[in-house]
C-alpha positions, 0 to 999 in steps of 0.5 A: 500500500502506498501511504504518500499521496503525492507519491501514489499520483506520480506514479499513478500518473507513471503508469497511466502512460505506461499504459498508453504506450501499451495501447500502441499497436506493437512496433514489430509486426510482422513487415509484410504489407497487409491489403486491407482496404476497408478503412471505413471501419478502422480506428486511430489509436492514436487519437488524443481528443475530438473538440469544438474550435473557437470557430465552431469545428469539429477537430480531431488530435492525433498524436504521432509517436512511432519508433522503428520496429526491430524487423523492418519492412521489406525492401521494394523494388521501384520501377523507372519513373513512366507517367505515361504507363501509370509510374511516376516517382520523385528523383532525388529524394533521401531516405534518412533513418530515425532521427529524433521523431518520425515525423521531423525526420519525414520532414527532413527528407521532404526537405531535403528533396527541395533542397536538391531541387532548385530550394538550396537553403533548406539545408545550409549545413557544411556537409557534401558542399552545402546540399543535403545529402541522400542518407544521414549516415555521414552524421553518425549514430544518435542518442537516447533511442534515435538511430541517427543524426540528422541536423534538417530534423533535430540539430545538435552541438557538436554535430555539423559544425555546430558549436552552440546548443541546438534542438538535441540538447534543448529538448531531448532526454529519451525516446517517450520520456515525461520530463520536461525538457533538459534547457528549463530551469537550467538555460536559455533555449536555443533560437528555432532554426536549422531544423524541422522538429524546432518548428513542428513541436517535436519533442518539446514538452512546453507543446505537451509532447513527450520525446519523439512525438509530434501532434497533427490536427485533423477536419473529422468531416475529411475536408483539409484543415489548413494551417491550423494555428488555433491551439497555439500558442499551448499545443502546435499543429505539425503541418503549420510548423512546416509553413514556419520551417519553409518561411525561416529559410525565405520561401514561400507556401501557396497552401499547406494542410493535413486531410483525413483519406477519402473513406477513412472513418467512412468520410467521403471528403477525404483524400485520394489517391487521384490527388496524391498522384497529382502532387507527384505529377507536380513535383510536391512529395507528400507526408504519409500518416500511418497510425502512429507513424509518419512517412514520406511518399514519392512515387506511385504505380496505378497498377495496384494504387502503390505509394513509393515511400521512405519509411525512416526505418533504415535508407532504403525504398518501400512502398504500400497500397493507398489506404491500407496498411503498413507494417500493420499500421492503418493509413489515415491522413496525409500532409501537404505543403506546396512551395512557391517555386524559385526562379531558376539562374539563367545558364547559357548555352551548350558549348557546339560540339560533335562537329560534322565533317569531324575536326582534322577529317581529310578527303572529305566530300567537296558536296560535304555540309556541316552540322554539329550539336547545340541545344541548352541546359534550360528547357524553356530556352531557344537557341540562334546560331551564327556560322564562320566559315572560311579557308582562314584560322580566322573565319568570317560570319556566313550565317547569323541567327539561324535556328538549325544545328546544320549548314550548307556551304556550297560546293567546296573546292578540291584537296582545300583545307576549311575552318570554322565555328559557331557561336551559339546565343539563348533567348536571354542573350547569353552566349557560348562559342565553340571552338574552331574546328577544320577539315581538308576536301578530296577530290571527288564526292561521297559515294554511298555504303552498298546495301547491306545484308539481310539482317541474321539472327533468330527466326522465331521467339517470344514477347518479352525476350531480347534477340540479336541480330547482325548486318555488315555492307561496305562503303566504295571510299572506304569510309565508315559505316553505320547501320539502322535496323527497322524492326517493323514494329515502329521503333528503329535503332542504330548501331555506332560507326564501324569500319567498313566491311564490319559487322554490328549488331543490334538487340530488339524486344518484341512486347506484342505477337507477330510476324514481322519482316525486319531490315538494315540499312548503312550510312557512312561518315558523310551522311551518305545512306544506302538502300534497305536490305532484303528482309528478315521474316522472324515469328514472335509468339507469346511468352508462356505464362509461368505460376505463381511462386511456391509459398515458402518461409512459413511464420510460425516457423513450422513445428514451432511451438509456444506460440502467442494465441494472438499470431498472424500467419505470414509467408512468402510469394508473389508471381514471377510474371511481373504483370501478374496479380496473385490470390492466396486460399488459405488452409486453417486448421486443428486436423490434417488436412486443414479445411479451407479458411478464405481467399485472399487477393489479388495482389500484384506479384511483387508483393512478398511476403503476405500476411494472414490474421486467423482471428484468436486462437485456443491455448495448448493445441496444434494447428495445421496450415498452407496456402495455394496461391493462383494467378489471374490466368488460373496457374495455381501452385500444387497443394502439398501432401500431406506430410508437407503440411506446416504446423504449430503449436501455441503456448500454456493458458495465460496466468498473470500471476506468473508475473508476481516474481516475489512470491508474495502475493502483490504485483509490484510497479517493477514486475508490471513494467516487464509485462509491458516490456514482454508485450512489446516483445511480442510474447503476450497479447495487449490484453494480457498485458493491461491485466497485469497492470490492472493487478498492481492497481488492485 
């Protein structure tokens, strides 16, 4: 019994947070990224309070306090960016591990990304000449429970370069902790700047925040809550500390705000998908809300409705399916912020280059015109060029302000050595000028290359497959040659200059079934093309569809035993037909043979490993399971036999006095806090946990 009042409510108050933290989803689910997309039914943990505004709305507050769980979600494989097939993700984006909240650091690399992209003042730290890097690592390990340095989301004296105390030193003592923060009472606070968590309230206890936490507001109707400042100046709207980030390094929002998805709670003013595709498509990454835990997404794939994401669990690429689960995690919401974009610097243009007759080329074609590369490094400029040309070092202007890269000097005089350049200017007036190049004539004009031979290669094959095919021809003047080869399904491809008589080969894919009739044609260093050759008759059929993968990898392992009755079943699969989709009958049950148990699916075929809920199971029984996984052109994998079938058993019947390791018939504050400590290591339910808890309460 405890006598001292004050001291009986600090620790009732000890334990009441223990107990919230309890209440957290366990952080070391299983990583496979479950598809349940029925978000109208789920619930947000995480959800602080619902209130009415001083405008009279209704408002949800979330509190956002993930930590990397200690088995990390699976790695994605990310396609090459193709909007126009339905894939667009975000270049230069880092991927920084924890560093100080979840949330902060999601900012940092949004930020980070900006920074690489035109906002070079979002960092303005020494490291890799001033530009944020892709990775935190090159700050090193943190402290009390973050995993990294990160000086974009929490700096840190010593870290950097910096020589003064900064967000680390001010606000941090340990991931969760209650205390205040390390500077009250003790020294003055450091000024807000540098970093995100500074602005978005991260870990600072003067916003009510434990370590690691960040708070998020939220319209309950789904419609976006902009810029949300009415709970200043006690409590800060992490989207608002955003804006204030963005504004203290000199540039400026058009809109920022946080949103409910569309269906979540049942709303239908949510976000979508659709809109998360046009923040892409516009070049805005957008902060991904999964319960108690915030992401960055960068990318999508229609196929599936995949979101591309850095999870801050380590420096690699994720992805999940929008509105579903990650890491078993429910999304939620997203955050948006839109910058005004900065006004790029001028540059001038392409030094000319690749000059054609090539420079010192000799005996070449009296009938010769010239040409050579341009262009400029900002898309939106056009280009004029002027042209000397002459039989001096120093050749006259011949043609001024021309749009094209080619130019015809007339007849040429024979075994005479010429000079030239170009100057090229943009739209802007900015100029750069090529070097002079020169080139000495024969006698005679350009004969063209012979017709080559027929294209040889493989006469049959299948979709998908990359053939190759060879051709050779010679040129009369001996010049090189280069050979084009049309595959007759509208695309033609072109070899480099070889000499002449040599042979060279191309490589082709066929992507649709056909018969096609291909030919090569050569063109020699003057520009000088001969006829096409006979053609090529070459079948293409298409590719046999594989099945699915076998699934493999069984958790529980099988014969496992002791297992927790709340497990879920997970496996590995997938398709090895990229485009395939893939559903899964589960087979569940107390007999061997199981019974059928549900069809799950489909799921694109890079997904692996999967994840299956059975519901609650008994204490102290077998249960035997596996799984038959069939594509969407009904190729199935085999059902095992029946030795084959895997199994598991669960642990003894639950007895929370097993936790009163004193013997003396009271549980104390210690031994509940290893119940607790047991639940985050997976080995007994939430349930169970709180009874516990609920004991030393008594």
């Amino acid at each position: 019994m405890i006598s001292n009042p004050g001291k009986k409510l600090k620790i009732i108050c000890s334990l009441v947070v223990l107990l919230a933290i309890a209440l957290m989803p366990f952080v070391g689910m299983d990583d496979a990224l479950a598809q349940d997309t029925n978000v109208g039914k789920s619930s947000n943990t995480y959800l602080v309070e619902t209130f009415v505004d001083e405008e009279g709305r209704l408002i949800d507050k979330i509190i956002v306090p993930g930590r990397p769980p200690e088995i990390k979600a699976a790695v994605a494989t990310v396609p090459e960016s193709n909007p126009a097939m339905g894939a667009n993700i975000l270049s230069n984006v880092p991927a920084f591990d924890w560093s100080y909240g979840c949330s902060a650091t999601s900012a940092a690399m949004l930020f980070g990304y900006y920074d690489n992209t035109g906002y070079s003042n979002m960092y303005a730290g020494p490291t890799n000449g001033g530009v944020c890097p892709m990775d935190n690592l090159v700050w090193g390990p943190g402290i009390g429970g973050s995993d990294g340095e990160c000086p974009l989301s929490a700096t840190h004296q010593g870290k950097d370069g910096r020589t003064t105390k900064g967000h680390v030193d001010d606000y941090w003592i340990g991931y969760a902790s209650t205390a205040p923060d390390p500077f009250i009472d003790h020294w003055p606070e450091h000024t807000h700047g540098d970093c995100t968590g500074d602005f978005m309230g991260t870990n600072q206890s003067n916003f009510g925040n434990l370590d690691g936490y960040t708070n998020f507001y939220y319209f309950t109707n789904g419609n976006p809550l902009y810029n949300y400042i009415l709970c200043e100046p006690e409590q800060r709207d992490g989207c608002h500390g955003l804006r204030l980030f963005v504004e203290s390094r000199g540039y400026t929002v058009v809109t920022n705000f946080n949103q409910y998805i569309y269906g979540y709670q049942g709303n239908t003013q949510g976000f979508t998908f659709s809109e998360f595709q046009s923040e892409i498509d516009a070049g805005w990454p957008v902060l991904i809300h999964v319960n108690g835990h915030t992401m960055l997404g960068y990318g999508y794939n229609t196929a599936g409705q995949i979101v591309y994401i850095h999870d801050t669990w380590d420096h690699s690429d994720h992805q999940m399916t929008w509105g579903s689960t990650y890491a078993g995690r429910q999304h939620f919401a997203v955050t948006i912020i839109r910058l005004v974009p900065t006004a790029s610097p001028n540059n001038p243009p392409n030094t000319p280059s690749n000059p054609s007759p090539a420079n010192h080329a000799t005996g070449v074609s009296i009938n010769a015109d010239l040409s050579w590369t341009g262009g400029d490094p900002d898309p939106g400029d056009t280009v004029t060029y002027d042209v000397y040309f002459g039989t001096g070092a120093t050749p006259p202007l011949v043609s001024e302000d021309q749009t094209g890269t080619t130019y015809d000097p007339g007849t040429l005089q024979n075994y005479t050595t010429y000079y030239w350049k170009t100057v090229a200017e943009d739209n802007h007036a900015a100029s750069t000028t090529g070097p002079v190049w020169d080139f000495t004539t024969g006698s005679t004009s350009n004969n063209p290359p012979n017709k080559p031979s027929p294209p040889s290669g493989p006469g049959s094959g299948d979709t998908g497959t990359s053939y190759s095919y060879s051709t050779s021809a010679t040129d009369p003047d001996g010049d090189q040659v280069k050979y084009t080869f049309d595959w007759r399904d509208g695309i033609t491809t072109e070899t480099g200059f070889v000499d002449s008589g040599t042979t060279a080969s191309e490589s082709h894919t066929w992507s649709s079934p056909g018969t096609y009739y291909i030919k090569a044609k050569a063109t020699d260093s003057e520009d000088a093309s001969s006829g096409w050759s006979f053609s090529k008759k070459v079948t293409i059929s298409a590719a046999p569809n594989n099945p699915p993968n076998t699934p493999g990898n069984p958790s529980p392992e099988n014969h496992a035993t002791d297992v927790p009755i709340n497990a879920d079943l997970s496996w590995t699969g997938g398709d090895p037909d990229a485009g395939d989709t893939v559903t899964y009958d589960i087979y569940f049950g107390t007999g061997s043979p199981p019974p059928f148990k549900e069809t799950i699916g489909p799921y694109p075929a890079t997904q692996s490993p999967m994840t299956y809920d059975p519901g609650a199971l008994s204490y102290n029984t077998r249960y035997y399971w596996y799984v038959v996984a069939t594509d969407n052109l009904s190729a199935s994998t085999p059902a095992p036999l029946p030795g084959d079938v895997w199994d598991f058993s669960t642990a003894g019947e639950w007895d929370p006095w097993a936790y009163d390791e004193n013997q003396d018939g009271v549980i104390q504050k210690s031994e509940a806090t290893h119940a607790v400590q047991d639940y985050f290591g997976g080995t007994i339910s939430k349930a169970q946990a709180i009874e516990v808890i609920m004991l030393y309460f008594g």
